[in-house]
Structure formats: C-alpha cells, structure tokens
C-alpha positions as CSV (number, residue, x, y, z in Angstrom):
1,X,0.0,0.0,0.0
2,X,1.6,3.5,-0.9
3,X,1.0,6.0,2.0
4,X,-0.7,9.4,1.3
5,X,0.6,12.8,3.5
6,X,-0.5,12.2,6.5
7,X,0.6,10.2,9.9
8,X,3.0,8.1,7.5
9,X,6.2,6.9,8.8
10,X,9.5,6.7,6.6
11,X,10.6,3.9,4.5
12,X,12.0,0.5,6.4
13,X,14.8,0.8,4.0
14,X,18.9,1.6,4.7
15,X,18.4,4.4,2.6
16,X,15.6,6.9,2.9
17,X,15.6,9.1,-0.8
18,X,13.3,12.7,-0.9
19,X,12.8,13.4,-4.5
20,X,11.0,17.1,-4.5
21,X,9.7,19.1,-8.0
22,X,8.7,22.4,-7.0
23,X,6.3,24.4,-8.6
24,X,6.0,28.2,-8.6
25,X,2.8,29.0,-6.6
26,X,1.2,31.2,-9.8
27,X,1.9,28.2,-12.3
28,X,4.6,29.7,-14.0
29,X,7.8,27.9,-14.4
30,X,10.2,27.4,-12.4
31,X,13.2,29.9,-12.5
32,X,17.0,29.5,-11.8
33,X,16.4,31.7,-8.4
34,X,13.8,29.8,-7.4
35,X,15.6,26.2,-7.9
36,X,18.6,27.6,-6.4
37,X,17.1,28.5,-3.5
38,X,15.4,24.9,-2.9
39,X,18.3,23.5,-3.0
40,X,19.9,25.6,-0.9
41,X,17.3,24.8,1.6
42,X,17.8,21.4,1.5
43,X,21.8,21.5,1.4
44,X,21.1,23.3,4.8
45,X,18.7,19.6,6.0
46,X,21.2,17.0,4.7
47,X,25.1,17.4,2.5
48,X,23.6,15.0,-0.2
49,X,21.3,17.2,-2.0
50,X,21.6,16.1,-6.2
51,X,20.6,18.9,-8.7
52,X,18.6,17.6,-11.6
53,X,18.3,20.7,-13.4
54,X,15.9,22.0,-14.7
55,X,13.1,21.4,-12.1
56,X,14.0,18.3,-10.0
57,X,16.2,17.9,-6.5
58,X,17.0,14.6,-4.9
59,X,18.3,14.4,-1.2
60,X,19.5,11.4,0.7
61,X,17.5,12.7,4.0
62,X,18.1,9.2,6.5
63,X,20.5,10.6,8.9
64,X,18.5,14.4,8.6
65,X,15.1,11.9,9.7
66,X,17.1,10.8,12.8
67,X,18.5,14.4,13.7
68,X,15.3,15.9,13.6
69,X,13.8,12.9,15.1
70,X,10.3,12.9,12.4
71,X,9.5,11.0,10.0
72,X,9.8,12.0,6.3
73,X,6.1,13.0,5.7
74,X,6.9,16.0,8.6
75,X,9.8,16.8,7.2
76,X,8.6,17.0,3.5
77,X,5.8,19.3,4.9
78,X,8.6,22.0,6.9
79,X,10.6,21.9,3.5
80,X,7.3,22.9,1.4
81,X,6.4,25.4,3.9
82,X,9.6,26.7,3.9
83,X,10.2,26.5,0.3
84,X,6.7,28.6,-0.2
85,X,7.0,31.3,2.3
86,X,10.9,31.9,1.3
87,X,10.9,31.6,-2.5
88,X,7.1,31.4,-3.5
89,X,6.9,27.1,-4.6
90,X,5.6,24.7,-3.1
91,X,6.6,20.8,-4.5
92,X,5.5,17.5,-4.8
93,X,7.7,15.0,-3.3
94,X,8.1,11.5,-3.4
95,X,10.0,9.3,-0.7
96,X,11.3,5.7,-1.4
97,X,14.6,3.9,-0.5
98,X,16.4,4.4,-3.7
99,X,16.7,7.6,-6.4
100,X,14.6,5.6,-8.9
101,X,11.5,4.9,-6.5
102,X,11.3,8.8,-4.7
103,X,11.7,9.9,-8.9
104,X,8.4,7.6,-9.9
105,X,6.7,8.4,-6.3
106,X,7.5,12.8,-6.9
107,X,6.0,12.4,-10.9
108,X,2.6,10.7,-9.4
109,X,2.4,13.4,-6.7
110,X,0.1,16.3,-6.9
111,X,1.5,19.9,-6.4
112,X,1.7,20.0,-2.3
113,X,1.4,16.3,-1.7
114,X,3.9,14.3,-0.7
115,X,3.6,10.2,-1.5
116,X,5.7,7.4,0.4
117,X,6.4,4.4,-1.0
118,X,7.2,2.1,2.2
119,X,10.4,-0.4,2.2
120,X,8.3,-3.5,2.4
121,X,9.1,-5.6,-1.1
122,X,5.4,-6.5,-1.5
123,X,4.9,-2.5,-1.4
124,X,7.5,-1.9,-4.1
125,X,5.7,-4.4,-6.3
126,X,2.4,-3.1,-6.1
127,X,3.8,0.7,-7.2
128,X,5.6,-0.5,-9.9
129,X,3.4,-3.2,-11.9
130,X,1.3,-1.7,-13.9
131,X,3.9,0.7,-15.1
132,X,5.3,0.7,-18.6
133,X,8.7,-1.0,-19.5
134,X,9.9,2.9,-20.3
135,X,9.2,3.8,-16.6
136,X,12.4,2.4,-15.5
137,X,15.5,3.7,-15.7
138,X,18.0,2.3,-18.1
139,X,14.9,1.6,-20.7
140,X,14.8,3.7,-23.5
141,X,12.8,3.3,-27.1
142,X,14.8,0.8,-28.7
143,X,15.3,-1.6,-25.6
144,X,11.2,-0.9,-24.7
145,X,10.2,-2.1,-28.2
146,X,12.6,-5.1,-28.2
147,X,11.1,-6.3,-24.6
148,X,7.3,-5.6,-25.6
149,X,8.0,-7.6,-28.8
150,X,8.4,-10.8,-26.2
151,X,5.2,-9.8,-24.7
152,X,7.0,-8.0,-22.0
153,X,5.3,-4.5,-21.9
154,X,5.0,-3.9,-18.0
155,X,7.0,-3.4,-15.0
156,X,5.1,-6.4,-13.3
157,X,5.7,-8.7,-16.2
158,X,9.9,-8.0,-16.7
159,X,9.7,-8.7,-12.7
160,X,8.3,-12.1,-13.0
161,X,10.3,-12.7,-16.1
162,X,13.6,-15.5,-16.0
163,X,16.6,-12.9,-15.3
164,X,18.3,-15.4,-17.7
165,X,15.8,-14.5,-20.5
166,X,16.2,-11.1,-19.8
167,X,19.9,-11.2,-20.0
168,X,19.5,-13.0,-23.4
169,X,17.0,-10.0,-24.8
170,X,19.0,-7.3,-23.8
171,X,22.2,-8.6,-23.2
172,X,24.2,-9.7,-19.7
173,X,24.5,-5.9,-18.1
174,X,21.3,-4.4,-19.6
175,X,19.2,-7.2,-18.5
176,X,20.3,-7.8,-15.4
177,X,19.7,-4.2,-14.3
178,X,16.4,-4.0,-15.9
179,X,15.5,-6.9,-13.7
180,X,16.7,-5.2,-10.5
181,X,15.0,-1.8,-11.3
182,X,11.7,-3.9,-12.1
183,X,12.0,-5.5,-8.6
184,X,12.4,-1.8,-7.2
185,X,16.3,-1.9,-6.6
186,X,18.7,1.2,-7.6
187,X,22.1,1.0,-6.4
188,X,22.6,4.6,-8.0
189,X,23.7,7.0,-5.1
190,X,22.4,10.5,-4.5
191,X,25.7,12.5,-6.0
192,X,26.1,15.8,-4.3
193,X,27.4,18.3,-6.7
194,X,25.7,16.4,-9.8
195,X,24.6,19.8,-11.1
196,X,27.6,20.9,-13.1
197,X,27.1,17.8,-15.5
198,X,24.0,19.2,-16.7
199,X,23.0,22.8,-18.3
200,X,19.6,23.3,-19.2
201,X,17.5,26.4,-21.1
202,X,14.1,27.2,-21.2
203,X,11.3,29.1,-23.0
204,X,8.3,30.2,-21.7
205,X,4.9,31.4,-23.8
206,X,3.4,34.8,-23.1
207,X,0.3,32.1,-23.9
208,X,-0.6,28.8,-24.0
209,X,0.9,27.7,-27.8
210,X,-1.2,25.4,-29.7
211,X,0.9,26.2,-32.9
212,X,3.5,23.2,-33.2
213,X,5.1,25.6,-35.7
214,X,5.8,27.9,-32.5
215,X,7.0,24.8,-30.3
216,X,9.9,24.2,-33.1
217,X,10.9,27.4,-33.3
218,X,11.6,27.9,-29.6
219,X,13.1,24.2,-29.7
220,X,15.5,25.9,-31.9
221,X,16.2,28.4,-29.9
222,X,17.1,26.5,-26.8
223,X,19.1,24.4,-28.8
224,X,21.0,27.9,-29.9
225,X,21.4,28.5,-26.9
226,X,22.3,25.0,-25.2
227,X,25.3,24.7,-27.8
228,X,26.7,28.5,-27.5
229,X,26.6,27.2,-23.3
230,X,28.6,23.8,-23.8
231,X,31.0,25.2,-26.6
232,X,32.3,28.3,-23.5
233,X,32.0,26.4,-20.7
234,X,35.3,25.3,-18.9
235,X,37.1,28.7,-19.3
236,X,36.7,28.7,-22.7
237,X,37.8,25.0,-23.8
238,X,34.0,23.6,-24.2
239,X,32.0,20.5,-23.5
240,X,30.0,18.4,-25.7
241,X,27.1,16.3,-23.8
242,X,26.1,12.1,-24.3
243,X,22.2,12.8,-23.6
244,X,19.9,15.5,-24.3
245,X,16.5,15.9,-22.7
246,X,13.2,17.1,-23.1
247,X,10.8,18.7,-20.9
248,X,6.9,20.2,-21.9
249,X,5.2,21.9,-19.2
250,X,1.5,22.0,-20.4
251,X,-1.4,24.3,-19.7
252,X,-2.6,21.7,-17.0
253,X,0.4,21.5,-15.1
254,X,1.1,17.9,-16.5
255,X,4.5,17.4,-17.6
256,X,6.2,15.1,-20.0
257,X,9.7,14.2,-20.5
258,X,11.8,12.2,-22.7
259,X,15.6,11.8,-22.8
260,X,17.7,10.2,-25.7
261,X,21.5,8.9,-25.9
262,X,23.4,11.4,-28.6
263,X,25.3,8.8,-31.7
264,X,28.1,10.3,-30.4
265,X,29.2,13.6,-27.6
266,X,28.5,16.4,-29.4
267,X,27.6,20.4,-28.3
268,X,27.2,21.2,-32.4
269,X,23.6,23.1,-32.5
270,X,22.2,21.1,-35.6
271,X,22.8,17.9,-33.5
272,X,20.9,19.3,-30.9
273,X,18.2,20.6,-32.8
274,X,18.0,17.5,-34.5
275,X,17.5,15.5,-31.3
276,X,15.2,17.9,-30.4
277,X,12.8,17.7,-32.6
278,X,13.3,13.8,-32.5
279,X,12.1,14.5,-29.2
280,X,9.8,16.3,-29.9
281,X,7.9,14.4,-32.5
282,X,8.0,11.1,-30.8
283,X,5.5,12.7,-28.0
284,X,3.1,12.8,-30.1
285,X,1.3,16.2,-29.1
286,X,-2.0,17.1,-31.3
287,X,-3.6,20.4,-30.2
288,X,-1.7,20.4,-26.7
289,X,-1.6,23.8,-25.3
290,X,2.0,23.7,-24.5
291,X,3.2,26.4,-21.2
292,X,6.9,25.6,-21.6
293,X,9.4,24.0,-23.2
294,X,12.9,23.2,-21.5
295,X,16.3,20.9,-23.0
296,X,18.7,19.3,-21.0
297,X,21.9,18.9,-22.0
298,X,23.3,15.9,-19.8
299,X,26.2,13.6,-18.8
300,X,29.0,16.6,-19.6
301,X,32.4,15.9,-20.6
302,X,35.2,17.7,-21.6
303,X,35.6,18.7,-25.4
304,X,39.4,17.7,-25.6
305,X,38.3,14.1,-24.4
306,X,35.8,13.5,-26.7
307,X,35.6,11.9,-29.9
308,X,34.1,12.9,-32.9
309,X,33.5,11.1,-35.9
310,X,34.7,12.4,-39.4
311,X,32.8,13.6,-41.8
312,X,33.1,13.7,-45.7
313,X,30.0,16.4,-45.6
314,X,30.9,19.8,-46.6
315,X,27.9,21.3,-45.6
316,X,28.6,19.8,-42.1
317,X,32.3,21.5,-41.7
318,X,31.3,24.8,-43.5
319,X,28.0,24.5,-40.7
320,X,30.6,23.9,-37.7
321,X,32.9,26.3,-39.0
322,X,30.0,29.3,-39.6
323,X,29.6,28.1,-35.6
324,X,32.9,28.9,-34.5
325,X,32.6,32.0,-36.3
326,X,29.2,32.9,-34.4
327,X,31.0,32.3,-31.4
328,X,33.3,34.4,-32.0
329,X,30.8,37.1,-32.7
330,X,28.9,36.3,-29.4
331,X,31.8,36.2,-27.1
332,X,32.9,39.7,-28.5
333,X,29.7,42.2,-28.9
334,X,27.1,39.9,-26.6
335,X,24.4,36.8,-26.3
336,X,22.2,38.9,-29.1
337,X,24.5,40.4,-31.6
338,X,23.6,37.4,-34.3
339,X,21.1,35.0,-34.6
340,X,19.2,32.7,-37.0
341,X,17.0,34.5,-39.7
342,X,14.1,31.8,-38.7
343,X,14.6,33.1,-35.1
344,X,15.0,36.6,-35.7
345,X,12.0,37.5,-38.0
C-alpha cells in the first residue's frame, strides 16, 4: 500500500531518498532563483542534496530523519512550507529507498502532496506493476520495443520474467539491471554536486501555444542556446554532452519528459536541434496547449576528451565552421549580436 501525507512513517529501508519538484505558486515555471534557492534549503537539512536541473532535486534525507527525530512525511511538509514562504513554490515530493522509486513516487504526486512508498518488497511491487517498461531507468525506445515484442510491456511482467531470459534480450548488463529496477532496486547514489554535469535552457509562452510551428521554433532556440553554453564552458575549452533531454510543461500542469543517448558527444547546434525535434515528434502532441518548453543537456564531458566522428559532408564543416565563427561574434559584442533569420524575424 503507498501511503498518502498524512501520519505516515518513513521507508523501512537503509536508505531513505526525498525526491522534490517544486512548482511556482502562480503556475509559471520554475526559474533558476527559485531552484537555487530549494536547494539551498535542502543543502542546509542533509550534505547530499543532487541537482537535476531543470526542475528536480534529490536528497539522501536518513541521517537528517534521525536528527530531527520525524519521520519523512513531517519533514517533507517544513521543506514545502519553507520553500513557499521563502521563495514562492511549493513541490511534490516523493520518498522511497532508492533515487529511482522517490523519482516515480515525486511524478505521481500532486502539487503539495507528498507520497511514500514504504520499504516493504510486497509494497515496491504493487507501485511498480502496472507501469510501462519505459518507466524504469535504463529503458529507452529501442530496448522498450525489443522487450514488448516478447510480450514484455509492463514493470510487473519484466519482474516475474527468468533474469536469464532477460539477459538473453537485452544482453548480460542491460538485463540484469532492468530486472533489478523492475523489482524496485537502484544502487545509483544521491551525487552531491551532480549539477555541473548538466545545463539546461528554457522558454516560456506569453500564452498557451497550440501552434506546433511555434514549439519548433523555440526548440530551436534552446538548442542555440544550449550549444553556444557547452561550446564556452570550462574557461573557454568547451563540452559536448552524451544525452539530451526534453521537458513540456502544459497548460494543465502535467508534464512530460523524454531523454535520448546522442550517436556520439557532441555540443554542435544542428545535433541538438536534430534530437530535439526527434524529441519532440516522438510525444506525439496534437492540439496540446504547451506552457513551456525546457532541453537538457546531460552527462558533460570535456571537449578535448571527446571523440568525434569524421565527416566527408561539406555542408557539415562549413555549418561547424559558420559556428565557431558565431561564437566568435557572441563572445565579442554579446548573447544577441547574431542570430538565425528563422529566429529573428
């Protein structure tokens, strides 16, 4: 049974994981300040506080729990009345003994509601099996389709599936850690610090956008401006990211998110945009009134490190060159001194 917000005791688990998304208070998106200042908050509760930017904070709150001597529903409430009265936001927050389970637990939350999933196996099972194969971690597209194509489509059914079948579907590591995460189990730790291998933009409507021509444009833009970020960061000598991530923030507050793997590190724009729209298209929206649109670039690495396949394309040089070029321009006269004639008509 998953407990609700009130009277409910933490997780029987070694690890107790808070996973909070705050929300502005007048439904507008979240700003840097604002998300700075939550975690913040938290860094003063417990040390291991994870930024996952844009609008997502995990904290490893066990030993804050015995300090305070509460359990986690109490302290969930202090931190939203806290976070509300200093910075305006109140969040949803999910509790479970592993990053992966307080994730799940803060995405079925309602704005101001915290949900605990207790420690007990049986509970853990319940939560996760009616889920789709794409809810757990590790499970993209390609790997989802190949498991629903064996009929296995759920979290429930990968759980009671052979691990040795699964190891033969996806392969010895993949499979074996598909089957852990279906039985609830994340040996991923809470990383203090994890911030600075992410950087995220976003764009907000003046309205709700209906037009998906609008949506592409300011995907466009974000990726822009994602790039221009990773190709200055690191005094100067870039980054190139492995993942890039998509967020939609709609009209009624739902959100939706999809992440994909990059063929290869990159922080070139067209790459970006590319995946973008990728990401984009593979949602699905028809008609949705769209509130927000946010990328994540994630899994950072240095430039110099990286690897980048040759190309034989010319119009893919003379397009990274006409880059370097524009950075050039940016870092001399500022953010706005050139742009795209698609985004500045």
């Amino acid at each position: 049974m998953i407990a609700g917000t009130a009277g409910t005791a933490a997780p029987a688990a070694e690890r107790v994981v808070m996973c909070l998304r705050p929300y502005p208070a007048d439904g507008g998106p979240l700003g840097a300040r604002e998300y700075a200042g939550v975690l913040a908050l938290l860094g003063g509760i417990t040390p291991a506080v994870q930024a996952l930017a844009p609008d997502t904070v995990l904290a490893e709150v066990r030993g804050a729990l015995r300090y305070f001597d509460c359990d986690a529903t109490r302290l969930a409430a202090v931190i939203r009345v806290r976070a509300l009265a200093l910075y305006g936001v109140d969040a949803a927050v999910g509790v479970a003994g592993n990053p992966m389970l307080a994730r799940a637990a803060a995405r079925e939350a309602r704005p101001g509601q915290t949900l605990v999933i207790p420690g007990e196996p049986a509970a853990v099972r319940d939560f996760l099996a009616g889920k789709p194969v794409t809810a757990l971690d590790g499970v993209g597209p390609k790997a989802a389709r190949t498991l629903c194509a064996y009929g296995l489509d759920s979290v429930g059914r990968v759980a009671a599936a052979p691990p040795a079948a699964l190891r033969r579907i996806l392969g010895a590591r993949l499979g074996r850690e598909v089957h852990e995460r279906a039985l609830g189990i994340d040996r991923t730790p809470v990383r203090p610090g994890a911030a600075a291998r992410a950087v995220a933009a976003e764009r907000l409507f003046d309205l709700d956008e209906l037009d998906p021509v609008r949506h592409r444009r300011a995907l466009l833009s974000l990726t822009e401006e994602l790039g221009a970020k990773l190709r200055t960061q690191e005094q100067g000598r870039g980054q190139v990211c492995r993942a890039l991530s998509l967020t939609v923030r709609c009209a009624d507050r739902t959100t939706l998110t999809r992440t994909r793997t990059l063929a290869e590190p990159t922080a070139h724009s067209a790459a970006l945009t590319a995946t973008a729209y990728a990401l984009y298209a593979g949602l699905g929206l028809q008609r949705a009134r769209v509130r927000a649109l946010s990328l994540r670039a994630e899994d950072l690495t240095s430039a110099e490190r990286a690897a980048r396949q040759l190309s034989l394309d010319p119009e893919d040089e003379k397009a990274r060159r006409l880059e370097a070029v524009t950075d050039r321009v940016r870092a001399r006269f500022g953010p706005h001194a050139i742009a795209r004639g698609t985004l500045a008509a």
